[in-house]
N, C-alpha and C positions, 0 to 999 in steps of 0.2 A: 258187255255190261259187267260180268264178274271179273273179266282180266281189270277193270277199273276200281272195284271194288277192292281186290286184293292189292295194285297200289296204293288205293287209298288208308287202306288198313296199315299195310308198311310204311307207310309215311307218316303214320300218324305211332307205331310205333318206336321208330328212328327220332322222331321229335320227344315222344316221352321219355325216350332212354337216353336221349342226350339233357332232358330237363333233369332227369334223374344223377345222373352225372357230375354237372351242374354243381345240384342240389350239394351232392357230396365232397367237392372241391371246396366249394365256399362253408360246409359245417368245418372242414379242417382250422376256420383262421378263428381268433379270438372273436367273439361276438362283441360287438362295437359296446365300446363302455366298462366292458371287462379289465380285472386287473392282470398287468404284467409285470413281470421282473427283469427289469437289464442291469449291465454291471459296468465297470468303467475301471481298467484294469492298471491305469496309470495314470498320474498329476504331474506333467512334469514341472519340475524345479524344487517339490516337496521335500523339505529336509535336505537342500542344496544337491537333488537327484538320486539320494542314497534309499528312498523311503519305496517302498512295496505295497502299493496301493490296492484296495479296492473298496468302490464307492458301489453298493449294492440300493436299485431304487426300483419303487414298488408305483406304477402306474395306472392310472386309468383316463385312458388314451393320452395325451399329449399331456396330462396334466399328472405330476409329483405329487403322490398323498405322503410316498413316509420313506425315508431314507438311510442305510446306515455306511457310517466309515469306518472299515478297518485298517490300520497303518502300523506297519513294522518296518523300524526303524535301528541304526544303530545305537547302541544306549551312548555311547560316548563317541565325539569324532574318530575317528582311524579304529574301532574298533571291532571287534567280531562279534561281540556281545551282542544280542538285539533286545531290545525291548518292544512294545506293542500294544496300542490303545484300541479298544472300539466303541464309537461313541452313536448312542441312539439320535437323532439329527430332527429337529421342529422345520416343517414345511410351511414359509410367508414365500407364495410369490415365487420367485425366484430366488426367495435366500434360505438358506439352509444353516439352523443354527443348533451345537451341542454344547454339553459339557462331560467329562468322566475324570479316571483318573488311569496312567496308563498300570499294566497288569504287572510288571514289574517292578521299576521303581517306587510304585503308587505316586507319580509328579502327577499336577492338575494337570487337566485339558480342556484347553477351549476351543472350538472351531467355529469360523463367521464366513460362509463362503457364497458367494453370487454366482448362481447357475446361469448360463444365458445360451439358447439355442441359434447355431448359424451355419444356416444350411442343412448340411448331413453331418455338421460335426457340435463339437461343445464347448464353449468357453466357460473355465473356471475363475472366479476373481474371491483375492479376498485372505484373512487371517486362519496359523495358527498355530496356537502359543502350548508346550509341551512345558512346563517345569516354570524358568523363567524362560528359555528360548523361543522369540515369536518370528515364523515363517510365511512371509510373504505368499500369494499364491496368487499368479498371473502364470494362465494356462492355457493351450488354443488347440486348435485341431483334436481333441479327443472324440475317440470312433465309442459307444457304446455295445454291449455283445448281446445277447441273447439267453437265457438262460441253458440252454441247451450247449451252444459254443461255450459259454462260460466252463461249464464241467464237463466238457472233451478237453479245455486248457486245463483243468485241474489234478488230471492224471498223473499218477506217480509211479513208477517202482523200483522199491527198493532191493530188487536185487538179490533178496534170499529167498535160496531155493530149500525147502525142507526136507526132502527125500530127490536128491538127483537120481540119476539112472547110474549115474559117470561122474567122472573129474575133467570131463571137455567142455564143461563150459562154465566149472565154477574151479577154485581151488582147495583141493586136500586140507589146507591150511589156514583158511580163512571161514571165516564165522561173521554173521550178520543176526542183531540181534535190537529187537524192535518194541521198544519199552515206553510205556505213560512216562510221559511227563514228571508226573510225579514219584515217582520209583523207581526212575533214573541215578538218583544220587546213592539211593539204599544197594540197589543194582552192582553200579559204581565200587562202593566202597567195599564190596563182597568179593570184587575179584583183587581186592587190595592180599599179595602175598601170593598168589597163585598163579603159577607157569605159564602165563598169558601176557602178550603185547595188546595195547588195546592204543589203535590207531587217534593220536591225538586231533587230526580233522572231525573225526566226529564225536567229539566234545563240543562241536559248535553246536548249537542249536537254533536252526533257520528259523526262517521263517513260515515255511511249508510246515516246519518242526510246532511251532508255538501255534499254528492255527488246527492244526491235527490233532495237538495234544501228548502226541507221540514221537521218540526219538531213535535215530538207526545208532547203535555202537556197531563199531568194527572192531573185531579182534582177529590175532593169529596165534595159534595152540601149534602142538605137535599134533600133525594128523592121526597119529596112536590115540591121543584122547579125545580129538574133537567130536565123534559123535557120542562119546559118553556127556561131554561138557552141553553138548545141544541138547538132551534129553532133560539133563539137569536144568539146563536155563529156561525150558521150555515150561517147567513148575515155578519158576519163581516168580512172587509176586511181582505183577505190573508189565510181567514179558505176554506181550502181543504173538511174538513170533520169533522164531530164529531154528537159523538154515545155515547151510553153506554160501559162500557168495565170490564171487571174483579177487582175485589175490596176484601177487607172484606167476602163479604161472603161465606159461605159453607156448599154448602145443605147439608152434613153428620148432618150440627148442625142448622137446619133450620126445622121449623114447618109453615104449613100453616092451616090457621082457619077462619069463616065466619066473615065476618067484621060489623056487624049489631049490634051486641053487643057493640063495640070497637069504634064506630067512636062519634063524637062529629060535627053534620051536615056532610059535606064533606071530613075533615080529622080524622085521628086517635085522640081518646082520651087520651092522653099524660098521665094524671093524673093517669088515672085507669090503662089506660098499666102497666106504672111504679110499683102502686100499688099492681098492682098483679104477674108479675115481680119477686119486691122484694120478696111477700109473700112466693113464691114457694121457689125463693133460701134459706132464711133464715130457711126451714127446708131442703133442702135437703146438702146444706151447714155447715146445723148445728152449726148459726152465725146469730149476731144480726146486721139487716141493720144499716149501718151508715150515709149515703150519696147516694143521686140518683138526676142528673140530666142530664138534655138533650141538649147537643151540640147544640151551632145555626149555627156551621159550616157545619155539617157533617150530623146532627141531626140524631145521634148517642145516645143510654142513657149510661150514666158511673153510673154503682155502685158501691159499697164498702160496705163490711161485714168486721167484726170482733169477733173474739173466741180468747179463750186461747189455746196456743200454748204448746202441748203435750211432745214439746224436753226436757225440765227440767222444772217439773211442779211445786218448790221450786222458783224458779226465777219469775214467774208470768208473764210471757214474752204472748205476742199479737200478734198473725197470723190478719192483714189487707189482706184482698182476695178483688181482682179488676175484675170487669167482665163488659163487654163491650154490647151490644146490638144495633141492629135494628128492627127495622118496615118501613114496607111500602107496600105498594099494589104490588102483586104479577104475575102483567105484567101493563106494559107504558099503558096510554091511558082511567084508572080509570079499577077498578073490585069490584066485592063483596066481594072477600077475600083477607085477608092480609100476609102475611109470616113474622113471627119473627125469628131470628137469633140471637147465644148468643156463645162471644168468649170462650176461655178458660179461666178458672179462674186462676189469675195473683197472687201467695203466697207473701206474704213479712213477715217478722217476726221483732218485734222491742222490745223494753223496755219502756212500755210506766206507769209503777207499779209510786206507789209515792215515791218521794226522788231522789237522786241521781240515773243514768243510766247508763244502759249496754250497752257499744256502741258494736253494731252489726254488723261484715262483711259477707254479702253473699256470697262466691268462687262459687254458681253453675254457671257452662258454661251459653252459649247461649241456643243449645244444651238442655241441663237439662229443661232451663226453656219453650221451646219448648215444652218440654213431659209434663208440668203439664196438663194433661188432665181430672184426676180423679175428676170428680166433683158429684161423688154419683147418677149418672144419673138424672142430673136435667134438659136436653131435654127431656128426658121422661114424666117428672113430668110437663115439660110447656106445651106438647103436651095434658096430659090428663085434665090440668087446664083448659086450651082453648078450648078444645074437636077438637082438631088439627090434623094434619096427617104429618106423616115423611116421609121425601124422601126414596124411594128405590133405592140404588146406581145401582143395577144388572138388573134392568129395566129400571132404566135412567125415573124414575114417582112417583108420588106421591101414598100413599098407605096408 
């Protein structure tokens, strides 16, 4: 009798702990009625496929109470410029209807669109008209997301790092710098005059850009002053942020070496760099230096060799080889050692003989000129110049 008792207890608690369980599966989902938010992450054909859609709708259960569209768009055909509407949307039914004006141009907006549910997916139908230009919209198969997917697809990064450890996995010479919207142009205008390249891609201003409110500038400085220049941008009005970020560099073609030798008091010895630099390339090159100097923007060194050019050795025709360089100290905040870096050598071939010229076309692609890689292993020869150390890709360390 008690051995039955005590099954019976046990089963009667195995039953309440799985009601219990249950119980707490089913409080996880929305309670029936309750509102939801889904999103709708593309229209296709909107703005002849150019337009970046998202249709944000607020539910309760199968039923649309209230809707909004955001759409960025190019402001003009073929253009980079975008501009950008978002229009609060009147729920009849299945039509969904706004007005506004977009945030840039200020053009009217109208939007008249018919929602229609089929199956697991969504058909869009229906007008809208930006300025004078009116866009048809005939749309099918759209998946809706969930709030939660929505903003795991919303993630971003840009890339600047504010205090690295290192320069292996940003570069020395590059700056990333993350400013409103609005104090972009003042931003802008500030570094008009001052030892700075500032990456004309991002001048563009995405889309990601106008919904954020906030824009990434790229620039490249002399690693000498970039982190004076971060400290400074990091006070000025409307900078979010700014770091170091990806540049030039690539540890596959990067050497690091004691800086004792190299330096001239507090920075690198330019002169001697340079010096020996060239010496290495122009034998493993197999070319006589021609030019070498040091960017004040970038402070970058650019060299330039020249040999006879082996394609028709009757012609007397001149291979120019361009090759690119850095230095700098090999983490923010001063060190003992420095890390040099050296692009890929850059061919050209010309007619440079006495007399009259052979005008030369080059047809290699882009492509092609990517792959000139071949430069007789003259990272090797700067490592052993320097008594330097190469990176290990496969351990992610210097070696």
């Amino acid at each position: 009798m008690r051995s039955i008792l005590v099954c019976l207890i046990g089963l009667t608690m195995t039953a309440s702990s799985g009601l219990a369980l249950a119980e707490m599966k089913l409080s996880t989902k929305a309670a029936p009625g309750a509102n939801e938010t889904r999103y709708f992450t593309s229209i296709d054909g909107l703005m002849e496929g150019n337009a970046d859609v998202i249709l944000k709708e607020t539910r309760q259960g199968k039923t649309v109470t209230s809707a909004v569209l955001d759409v960025c768009y190019p402001a003009e055909k073929g253009s980079d410029r975008k501009d950008r509407f978002v229009a609060n949307l009147a729920v009849n039914g299945q039509t969904l209807t706004g007005s506004t004006q977009s945030l840039g141009d200020k053009l009217p907006v109208t939007v008249k669109l018919v929602r229609r549910p089929t199956g697991d997916s969504f058909e869009f139908k229906g007008q809208i008209s930006v300025g004078q230009t009116v866009t048809e919209v005939a749309s099918s198969d759209n998946s809706d997301l969930s709030e939660k997917e929505f903003q795991d697809n919303q993630t971003t990064d840009d890339g600047i790092t504010p205090a690295p450890v290192d320069f292996t996995e940003v570069s020395p010479e590059s700056i990333g710098v993350r400013v409103k919207l609005d104090a972009a142009l003042d931003f802008l205008k500030g570094l008009k005059g001052q030892d700075v390249e500032v990456s004309l891609s991002s001048l563009t201003v995405s889309c990601d850009a106008l919904r954020a409110g906030e824009q990434t500038i790229n620039l490249s400085t002399d690693p000498n002053r970039a982190a004076a220049l971060i400290a400074k941008f990091k006070s000025s009005p409307g900078v979010v942020a700014a770091g170091w970020t990806t540049g030039i560099v690539e540890m596959e073609r990067s050497i690091r070496f004691s800086a004792a030798d190299w330096r001239d008091g507090d920075k690198p010895n330019r002169d001697k760099l340079a010096a020996a630099i060239a010496g290495v390339l122009t034998k493993t090159l197999s070319a006589k230096s021609s030019s070498s100097a040091w960017d004040a923007n970038t402070g970058a060194l650019r060299l330039t060799f020249k040999r006879p050019s082996p394609l028709f050795p009757a012609l007397e025709l001149t291979e120019t080889i361009e090759v690119t360089a850095l230095v700098a100290p090999d983490k923010p905040g001063g060190s003992d050692r420095l890390m040099l870096w050296i692009g890929n050598p850059v061919t050209t071939t010309t007619d440079e003989s006495a007399g009259a010229k052979l005008n030369l076309a080059d047809e290699a692609s882009a492509d092609e000129e990517e792959d000139q890689k071949d430069d007789n292993g003259s990272v090797d020869a700067l490592a052993r110049e320097f008594k330097g150390q190469r990176w290990d890709a496969d351990k992610s360390a210097w070696k």
